[in-house]
C-alpha positions in Angstrom: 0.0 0.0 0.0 0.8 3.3 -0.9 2.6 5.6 2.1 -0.3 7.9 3.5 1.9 11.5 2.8 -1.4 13.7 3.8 -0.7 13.4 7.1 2.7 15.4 6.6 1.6 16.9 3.4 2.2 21.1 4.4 -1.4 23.1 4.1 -1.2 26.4 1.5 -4.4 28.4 0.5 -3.4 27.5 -3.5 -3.8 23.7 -2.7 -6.8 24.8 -1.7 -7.8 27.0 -4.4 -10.6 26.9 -7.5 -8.5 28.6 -10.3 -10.6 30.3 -13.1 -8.8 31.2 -16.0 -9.8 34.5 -17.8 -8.9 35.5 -21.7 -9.8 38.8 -21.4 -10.2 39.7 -25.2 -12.8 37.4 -24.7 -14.6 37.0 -22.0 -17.1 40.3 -21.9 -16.9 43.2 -23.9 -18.2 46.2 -21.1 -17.6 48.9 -24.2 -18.9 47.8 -27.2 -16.1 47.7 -29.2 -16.3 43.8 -30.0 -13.1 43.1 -27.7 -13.4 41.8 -23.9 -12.0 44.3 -21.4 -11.2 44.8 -17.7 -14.5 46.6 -17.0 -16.0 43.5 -18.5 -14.8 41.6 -16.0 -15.3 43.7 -12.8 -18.6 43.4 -14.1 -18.7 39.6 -13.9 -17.3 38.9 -10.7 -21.0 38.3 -9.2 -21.0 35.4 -11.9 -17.9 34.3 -10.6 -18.4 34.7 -7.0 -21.8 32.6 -7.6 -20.0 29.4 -9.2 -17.6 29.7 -6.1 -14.2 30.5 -7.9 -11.4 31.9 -5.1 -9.1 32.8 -7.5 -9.1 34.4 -11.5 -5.7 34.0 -13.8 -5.7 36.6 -16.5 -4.3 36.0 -19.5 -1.9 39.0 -20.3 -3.3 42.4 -20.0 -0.5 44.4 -20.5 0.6 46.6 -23.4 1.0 44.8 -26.9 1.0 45.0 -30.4 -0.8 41.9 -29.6 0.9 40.0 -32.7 0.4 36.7 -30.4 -2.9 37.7 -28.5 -1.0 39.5 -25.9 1.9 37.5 -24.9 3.8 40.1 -27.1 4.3 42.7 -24.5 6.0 46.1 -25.5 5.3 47.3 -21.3 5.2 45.9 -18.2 4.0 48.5 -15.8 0.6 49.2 -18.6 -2.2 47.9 -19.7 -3.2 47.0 -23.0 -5.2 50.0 -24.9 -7.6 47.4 -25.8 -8.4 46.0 -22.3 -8.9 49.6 -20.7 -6.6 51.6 -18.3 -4.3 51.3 -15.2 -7.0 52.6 -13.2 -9.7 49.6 -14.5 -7.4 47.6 -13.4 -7.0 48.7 -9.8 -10.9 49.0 -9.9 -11.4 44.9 -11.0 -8.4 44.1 -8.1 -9.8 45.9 -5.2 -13.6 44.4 -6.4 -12.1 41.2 -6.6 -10.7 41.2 -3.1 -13.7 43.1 -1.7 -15.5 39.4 -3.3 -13.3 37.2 -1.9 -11.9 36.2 -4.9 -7.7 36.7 -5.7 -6.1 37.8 -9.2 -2.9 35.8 -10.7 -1.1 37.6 -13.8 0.6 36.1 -16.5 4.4 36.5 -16.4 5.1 36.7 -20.2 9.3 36.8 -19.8 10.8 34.6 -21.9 10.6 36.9 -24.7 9.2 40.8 -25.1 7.5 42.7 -28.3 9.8 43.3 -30.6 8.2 46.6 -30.3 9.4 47.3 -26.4 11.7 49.9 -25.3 14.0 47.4 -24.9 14.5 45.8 -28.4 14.0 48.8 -30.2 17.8 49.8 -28.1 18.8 46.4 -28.8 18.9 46.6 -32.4 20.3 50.0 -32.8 24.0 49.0 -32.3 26.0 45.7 -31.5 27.7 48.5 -29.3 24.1 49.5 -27.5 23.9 48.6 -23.8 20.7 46.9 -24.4 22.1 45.1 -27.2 23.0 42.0 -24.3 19.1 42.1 -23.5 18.4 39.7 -26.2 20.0 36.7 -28.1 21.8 37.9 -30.8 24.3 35.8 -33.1 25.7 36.4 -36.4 25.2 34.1 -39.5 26.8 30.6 -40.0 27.9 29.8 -44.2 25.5 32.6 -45.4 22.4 31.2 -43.1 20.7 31.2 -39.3 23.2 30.5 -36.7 21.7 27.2 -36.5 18.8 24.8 -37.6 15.9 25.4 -34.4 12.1 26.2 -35.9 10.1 28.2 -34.3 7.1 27.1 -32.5 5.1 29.0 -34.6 6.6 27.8 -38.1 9.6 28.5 -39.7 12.9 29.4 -38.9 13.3 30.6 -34.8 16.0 33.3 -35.8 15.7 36.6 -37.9 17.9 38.0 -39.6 17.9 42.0 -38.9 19.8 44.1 -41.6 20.7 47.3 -39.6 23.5 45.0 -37.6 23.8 42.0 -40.2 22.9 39.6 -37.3 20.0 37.2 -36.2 18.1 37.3 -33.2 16.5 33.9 -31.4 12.5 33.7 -31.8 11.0 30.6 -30.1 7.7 32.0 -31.1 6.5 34.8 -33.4 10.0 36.7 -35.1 8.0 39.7 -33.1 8.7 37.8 -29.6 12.0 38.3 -29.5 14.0 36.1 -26.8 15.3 37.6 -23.8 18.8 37.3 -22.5 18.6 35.7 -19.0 22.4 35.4 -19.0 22.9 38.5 -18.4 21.9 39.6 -14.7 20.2 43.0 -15.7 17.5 41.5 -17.7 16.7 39.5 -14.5 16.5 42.6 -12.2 14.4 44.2 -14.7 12.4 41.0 -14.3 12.5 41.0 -10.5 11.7 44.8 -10.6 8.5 44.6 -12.7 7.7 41.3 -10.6 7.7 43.3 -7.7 5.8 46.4 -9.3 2.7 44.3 -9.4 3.4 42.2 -5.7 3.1 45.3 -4.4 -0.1 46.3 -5.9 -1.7 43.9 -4.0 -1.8 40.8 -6.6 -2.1 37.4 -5.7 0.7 35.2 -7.6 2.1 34.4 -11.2 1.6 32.5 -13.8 5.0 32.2 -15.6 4.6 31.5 -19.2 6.9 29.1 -20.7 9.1 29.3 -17.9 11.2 26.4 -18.9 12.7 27.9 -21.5 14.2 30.7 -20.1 17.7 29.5 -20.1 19.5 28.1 -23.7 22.2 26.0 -24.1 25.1 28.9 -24.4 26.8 26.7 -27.6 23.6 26.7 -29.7 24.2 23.7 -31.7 21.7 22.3 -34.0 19.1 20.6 -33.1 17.8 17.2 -34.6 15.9 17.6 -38.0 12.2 17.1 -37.5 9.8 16.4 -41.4 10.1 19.7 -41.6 13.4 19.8 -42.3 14.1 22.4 -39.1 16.0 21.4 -36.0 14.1 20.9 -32.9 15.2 23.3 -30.2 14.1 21.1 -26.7 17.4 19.1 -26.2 19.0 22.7 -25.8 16.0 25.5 -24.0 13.4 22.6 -22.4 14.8 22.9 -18.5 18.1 24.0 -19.6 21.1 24.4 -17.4 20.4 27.5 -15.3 16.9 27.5 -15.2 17.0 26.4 -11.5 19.2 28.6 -10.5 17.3 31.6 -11.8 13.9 30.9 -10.4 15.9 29.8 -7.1 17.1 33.5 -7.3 13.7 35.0 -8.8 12.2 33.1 -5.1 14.6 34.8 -3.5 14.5 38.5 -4.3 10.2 38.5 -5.1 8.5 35.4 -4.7 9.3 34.4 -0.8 8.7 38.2 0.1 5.2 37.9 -0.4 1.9 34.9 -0.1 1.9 34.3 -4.2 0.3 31.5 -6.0 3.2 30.3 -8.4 2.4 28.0 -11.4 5.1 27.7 -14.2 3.9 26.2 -17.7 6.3 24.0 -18.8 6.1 22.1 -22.0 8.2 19.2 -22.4 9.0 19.1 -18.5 10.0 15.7 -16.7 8.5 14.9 -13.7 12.0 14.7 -12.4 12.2 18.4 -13.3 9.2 19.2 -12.4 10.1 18.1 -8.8 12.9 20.6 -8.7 10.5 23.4 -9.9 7.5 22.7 -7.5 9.7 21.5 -4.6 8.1 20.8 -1.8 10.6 23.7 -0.1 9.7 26.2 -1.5 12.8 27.3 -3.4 11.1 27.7 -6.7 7.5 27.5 -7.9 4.0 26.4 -6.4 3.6 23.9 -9.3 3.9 23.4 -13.0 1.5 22.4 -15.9 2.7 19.5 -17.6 1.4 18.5 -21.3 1.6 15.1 -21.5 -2.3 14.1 -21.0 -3.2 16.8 -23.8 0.4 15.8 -25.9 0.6 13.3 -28.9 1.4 10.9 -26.3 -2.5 10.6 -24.9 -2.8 8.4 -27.9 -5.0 11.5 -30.5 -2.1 11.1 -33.2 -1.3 13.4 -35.8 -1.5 14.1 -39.4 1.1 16.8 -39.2 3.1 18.4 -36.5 0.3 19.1 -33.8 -2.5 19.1 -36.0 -4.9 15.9 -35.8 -8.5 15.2 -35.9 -7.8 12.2 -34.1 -9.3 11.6 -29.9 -7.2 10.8 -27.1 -7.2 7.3 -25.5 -8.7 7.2 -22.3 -6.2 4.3 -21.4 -3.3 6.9 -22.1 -4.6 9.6 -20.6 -5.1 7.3 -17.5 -1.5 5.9 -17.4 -0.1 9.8 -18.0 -2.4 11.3 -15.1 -1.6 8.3 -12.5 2.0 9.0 -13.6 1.8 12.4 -12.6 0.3 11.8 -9.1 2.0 8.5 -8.0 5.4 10.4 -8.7 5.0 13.9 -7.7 3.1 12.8 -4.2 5.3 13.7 -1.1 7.5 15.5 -3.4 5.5 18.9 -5.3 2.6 19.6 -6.3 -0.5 19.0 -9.4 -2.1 21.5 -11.7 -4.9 19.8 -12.4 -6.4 20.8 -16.1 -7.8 19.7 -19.4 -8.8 23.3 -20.5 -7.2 26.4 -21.3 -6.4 28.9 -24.0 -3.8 27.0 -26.1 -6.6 23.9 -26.0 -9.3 23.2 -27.6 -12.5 22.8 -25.7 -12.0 19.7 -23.3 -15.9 18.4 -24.1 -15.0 18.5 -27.3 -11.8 16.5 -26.9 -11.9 13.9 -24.5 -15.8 14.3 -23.6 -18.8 13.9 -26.2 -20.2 17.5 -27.5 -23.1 15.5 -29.4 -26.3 17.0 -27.9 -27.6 13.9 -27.0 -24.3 13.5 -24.5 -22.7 17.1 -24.0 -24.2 17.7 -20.8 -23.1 14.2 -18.9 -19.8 13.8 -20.2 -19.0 17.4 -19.1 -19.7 16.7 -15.9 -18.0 13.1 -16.0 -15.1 14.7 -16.8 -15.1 17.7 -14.1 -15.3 14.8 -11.8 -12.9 12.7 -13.1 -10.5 15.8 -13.0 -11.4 17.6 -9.5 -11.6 14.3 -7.0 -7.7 14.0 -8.1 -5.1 15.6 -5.8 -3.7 19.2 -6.8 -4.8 22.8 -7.9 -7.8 22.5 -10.6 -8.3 24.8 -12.9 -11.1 25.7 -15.0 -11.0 27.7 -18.3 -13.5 30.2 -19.1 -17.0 28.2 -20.2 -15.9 25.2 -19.1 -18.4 25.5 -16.4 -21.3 25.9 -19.3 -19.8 22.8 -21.4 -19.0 25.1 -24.1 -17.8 23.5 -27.3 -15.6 23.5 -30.1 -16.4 25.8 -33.0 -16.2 25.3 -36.8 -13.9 26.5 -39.2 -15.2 27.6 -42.8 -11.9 29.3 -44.1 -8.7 30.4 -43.0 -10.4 34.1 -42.8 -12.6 32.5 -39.5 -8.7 32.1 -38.1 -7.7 34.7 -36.1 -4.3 32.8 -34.3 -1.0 33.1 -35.6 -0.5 29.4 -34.8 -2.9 28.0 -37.5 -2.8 30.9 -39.6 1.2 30.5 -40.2 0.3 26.7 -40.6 -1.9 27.3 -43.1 0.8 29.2 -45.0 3.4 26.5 -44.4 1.3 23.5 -44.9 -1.2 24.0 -47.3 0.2 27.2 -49.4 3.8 26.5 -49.7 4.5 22.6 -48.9 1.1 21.4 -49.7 1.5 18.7 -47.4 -2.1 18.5 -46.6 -5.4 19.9 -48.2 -7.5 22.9 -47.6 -10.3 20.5 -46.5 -8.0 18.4 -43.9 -6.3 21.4 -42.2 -9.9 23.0 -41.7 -10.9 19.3 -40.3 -7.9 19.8 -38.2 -8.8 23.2 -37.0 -11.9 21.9 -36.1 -10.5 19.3 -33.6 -7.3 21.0 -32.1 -7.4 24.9 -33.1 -6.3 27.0 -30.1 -9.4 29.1 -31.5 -11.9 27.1 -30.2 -10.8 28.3 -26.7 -10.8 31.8 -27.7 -14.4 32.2 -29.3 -16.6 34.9 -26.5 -18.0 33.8 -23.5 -21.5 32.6 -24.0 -23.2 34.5 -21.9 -27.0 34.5 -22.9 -29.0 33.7 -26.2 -29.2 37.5 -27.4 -27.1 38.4 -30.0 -23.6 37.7 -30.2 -24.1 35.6 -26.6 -24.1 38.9 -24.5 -20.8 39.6 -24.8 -20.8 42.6 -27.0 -23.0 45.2 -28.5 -20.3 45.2 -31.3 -19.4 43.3 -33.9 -17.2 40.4 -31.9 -13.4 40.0 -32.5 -13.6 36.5 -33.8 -17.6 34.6 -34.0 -19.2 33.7 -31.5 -19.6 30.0 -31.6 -23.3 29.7 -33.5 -24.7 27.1 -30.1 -24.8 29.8 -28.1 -28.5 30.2 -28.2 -28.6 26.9 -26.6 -25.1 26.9 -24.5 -24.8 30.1 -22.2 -24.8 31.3 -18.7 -28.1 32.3 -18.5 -29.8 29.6 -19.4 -27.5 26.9 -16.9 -27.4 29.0 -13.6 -31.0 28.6 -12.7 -31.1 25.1 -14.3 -30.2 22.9 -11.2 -29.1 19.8 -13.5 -26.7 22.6 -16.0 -23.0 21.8 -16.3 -22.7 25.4 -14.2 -24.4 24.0 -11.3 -22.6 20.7 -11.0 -19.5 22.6 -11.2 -20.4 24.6 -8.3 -21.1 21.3 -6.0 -17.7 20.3 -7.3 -16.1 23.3 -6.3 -18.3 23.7 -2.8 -16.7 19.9 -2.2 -13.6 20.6 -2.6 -13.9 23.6 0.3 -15.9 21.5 2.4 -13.1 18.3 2.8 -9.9 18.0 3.3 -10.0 14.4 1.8 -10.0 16.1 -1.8 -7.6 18.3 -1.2 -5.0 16.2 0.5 -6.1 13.0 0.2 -3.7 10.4 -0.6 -4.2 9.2 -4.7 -4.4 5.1 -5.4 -5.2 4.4 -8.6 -8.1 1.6 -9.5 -8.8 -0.4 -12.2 -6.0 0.8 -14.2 -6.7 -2.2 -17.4 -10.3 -0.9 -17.7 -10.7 0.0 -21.3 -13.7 2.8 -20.2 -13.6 3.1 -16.6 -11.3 5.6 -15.0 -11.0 5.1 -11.4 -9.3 5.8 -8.0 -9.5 6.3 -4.4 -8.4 9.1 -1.9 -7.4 8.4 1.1 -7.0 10.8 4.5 -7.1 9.3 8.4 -10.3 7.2 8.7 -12.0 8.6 5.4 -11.8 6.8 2.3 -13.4 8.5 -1.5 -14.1 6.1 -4.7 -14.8 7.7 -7.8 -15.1 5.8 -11.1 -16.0 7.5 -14.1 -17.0 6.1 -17.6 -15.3 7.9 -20.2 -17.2 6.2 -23.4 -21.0 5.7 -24.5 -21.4 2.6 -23.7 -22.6 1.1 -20.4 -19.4 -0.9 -18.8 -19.3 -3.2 -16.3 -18.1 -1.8 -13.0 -18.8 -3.3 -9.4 -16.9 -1.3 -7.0 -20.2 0.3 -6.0 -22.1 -3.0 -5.4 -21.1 -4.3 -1.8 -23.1 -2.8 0.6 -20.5 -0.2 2.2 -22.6 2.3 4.0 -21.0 5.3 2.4 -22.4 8.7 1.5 -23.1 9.9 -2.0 -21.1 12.9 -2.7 -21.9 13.4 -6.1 -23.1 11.9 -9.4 -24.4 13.0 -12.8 -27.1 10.4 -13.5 -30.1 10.3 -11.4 -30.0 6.4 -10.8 -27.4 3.5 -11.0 -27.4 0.3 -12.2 -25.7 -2.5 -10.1 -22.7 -4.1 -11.5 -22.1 -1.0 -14.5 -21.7 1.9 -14.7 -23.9 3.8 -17.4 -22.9 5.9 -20.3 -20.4 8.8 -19.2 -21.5 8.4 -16.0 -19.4 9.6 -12.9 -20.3 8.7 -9.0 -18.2 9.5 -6.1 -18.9 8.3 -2.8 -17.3 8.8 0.8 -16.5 6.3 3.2 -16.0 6.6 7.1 -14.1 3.2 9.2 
């Protein structure tokens, strides 16, 4: 049996947490100009304070050019023109607090605009002192300094004419990388950091935090079908990375009560043990990508793009991976929605009408009895689904728009029809499409014309219509999330995996002192045997999405939870 570490497991108001995740541009539009904004928001919080939230992560709401929705950010210490002002922001922190409810921003600083102060120096001169800001190398034989693609297609360097050099771009050529080597970008990091700690915010949530430090030699990296070189081996957890958040805890994080969560693709649970130590050096916890990676078993046609599912089996084996190894030792984000996703229904769920609702809540169950932080993305509480894609002009990402270009116009790798099909499943779009907040036009969140559509099954999917509807996806959220306040068993119950060679029944048990929970969830839509419910044990329904069971099964997407006393 598995060593109860609950007992010893250290309490902290984030394990404790509800974490909603905002993307501002489109979660309510308070102005009429078709684009979500901070007034929006302030104006939501009675929503969010009535599903029982305790804390909101906004996407990035500082100043950008907003080449990759934001994350391109040309000022720190400012807010996006877009979103609203400095002073709408101080207004949606102090009503958030006065609610109950915290705010965690998005760190964006692994790379800046290409349009911030700082760059703008950078390129003037090799001789500039912000030219040691960013990564700049010359040419090697008349090309790039070396083979990496970036994550948004194409090479990751840019050649830059007024200096003859390149500089690195993991992402968009306007993201350009920051220099971490060199200590004064990391006190202007620290600086800013502490700018907004002392505003009175809640914690971080460090985007792409793992690939803050690079290999210093830069060698190629191994050809992927692209004929690029892929740049993990050398920026994935490289060699100071530790040492710089061990030095970011030291000069902000341990100075105030944050909620710390690093995304970090490609991590190791070996690594993330280092970054979400149970000491405290570094980070809270990490988000991992395996369970919504090519390796949950979806498959691809191309690069990430698939209109394949994910395995149930694999996404079992990766999520028991990921709590029998980090228990004892740091901490789970728990997720399977968020703004580089598509809609989780949609993916590992069933948005078919006749199944939306129940496999929504099947899978908030299976997700929120496991042990760590959970987070839910922005209509995820309603069930929303993906959209559809007609044309690339429905597109308003860079990700599949520069696929398009590279895939269909130039290598013609795949058809028109297949990369829309693809879209369809995997698009980070299908996130980003507004909050459905009601069945009047454009689903209440603008009295504009909307940024990108609004996903035409709002009429039938919105807030409205689910928060006075006691069976709604938003009001079995809400008895999830009222759970998880009301016992400790969820939050720091021990995890011991059940039934792991089920082909359709996802199960496990928490354990804390004399409490025991079972929860076994059906991810398919079938009815599959199950009999862990059919002894007569005396224990207490906590929840369930299906009004009445059927001994020895468990019925299509159904999910049951029950708690046990000895």
């Amino acid at each position: 049996m598995q060593e109860n570490t609950a007992q010893k497991e250290p309490r902290a108001w984030w394990k404790e947490a509800v974490i909603y995740q905002i993307y501002p541009r489109s979660f309510m539009d308070a102005n009429g100009d078709g684009i979500g904004d901070l007034a929006g928001i302030t104006s939501r919080l009675p929503y969010l304070r009535e599903l029982g939230v305790d804390v909101l992560w906004l996407s990035p709401v500082y100043a950008s050019p907003n080449d990759d929705n934001g994350y391109d950010i040309s000022d720190y210490r400012a807010i996006m023109k877009d979103f609203g002002t400095m002073a709408d922001f101080d207004t949606l922190l102090a009503a958030a607090h006065r609610a109950g409810i915290k705010i965690v921003m998005d760190l964006v600083v692994n790379h800046t605009s290409d349009e911030h102060p700082w760059f703008i120096e950078s390129r003037r001169s090799k001789e500039n002192p912000y030219r040691d800001y960013y990564i700049w190398r010359p040419g090697k034989d008349g090309k790039e300094p070396n083979n990496w693609a970036s994550c948004f297609s194409g090479s990751a360097w840019q050649y830059d004419a007024a200096t003859g050099e390149y500089y690195l771009h993991l992402f968009s050529k306007k993201q350009p990388d920051l220099n971490w080597e060199n200590p004064k970008v990391r006190d202007e990091v620290y600086d800013l950091m502490t700018f907004w700690c002392d505003k009175g915010i809640d914690g971080f949530r460090m985007d792409v935090i793992s690939l803050i430090s690079k290999d210093q030699r830069f060698p190629d990296g191994p050809v992927k079908p692209d004929g690029y070189g892929d740049f993990s081996p050398y920026c994935v957890s490289g060699p100071r990375v530790h040492e710089y958040l061990q030095e970011m805890n030291r000069r902000v994080l341990s100075h105030y009560d944050l909620l710390t969560v690093g995304e970090a693709a490609g991590v190791t649970i070996e690594e993330a043990k280092k970054y979400a130590r149970s000491d405290g050096k570094e980070l809270g916890m990490v988000f991992q990508f395996e369970h919504v990676g090519e390796g949950n078993g979806k498959g691809s046609i191309i690069e990430k793009w698939t209109t394949g599912k994910p395995k149930m089996p694999k996404v079992r084996a990766i999520l028991n991976k990921w709590q029998r190894e980090l228990a004892g030792c740091a901490w789970n984000s728990l997720y399977l929605d968020n703004h580089d996703q598509p809609r989780c229904v949609s993916m590992f769920g069933n948005d078919s009408p006749r199944w939306r609702v129940r496999s929504a809540k099947m899978l908030a169950t299976c997700l929120h009895m496991q042990k760590g932080t959970p987070y839910i993305y922005q209509g995820e509480e309603l069930g929303m689904t993906n959209t559809q894609f007609r044309s690339l002009a429905d597109c308003r990402d860079l990700e599949e728009i520069n696929a398009w270009h590279e895939y269909v116009d130039e290598q013609q790798r795949v058809t028109p029809e297949t990369m829309l099909a693809c879209f369809d499943n995997v698009a980070r779009d299908n996130a980003r499409t507004p909050m459905q907040w009601d069945a009047s036009e454009n689903a209440g969140f603008t009295t504009g014309t909307p940024w990108i559509a609004v996903n035409p099954n709002y009429r039938e999917i919105n807030a409205a219509a689910e928060i006075s509807d006691p069976d709604s996806v938003f009001s079995y959220y809400q008895r999830l999330i009222a759970l998880r306040h009301k016992y400790d068993i969820i939050v720091y119950g021990d995890f011991l995996p059940l039934l792991e060679d089920d082909p359709a029944v996802y199960a496990y048990e928490r354990r804390l002192g004399n409490e025991r929970l079972l929860v076994a969830c059906n991810w398919t839509e079938h009815e599959a045997p199950c009999t862990l419910f059919d002894a007569p044990m005396g224990g207490k329904e906590l929840i369930t999405n299906i009004g009445a069971h059927k001994k020895g099964a468990l019925l299509p997407y159904e999910a049951r939870v029950m708690l046990f006393e000895s």
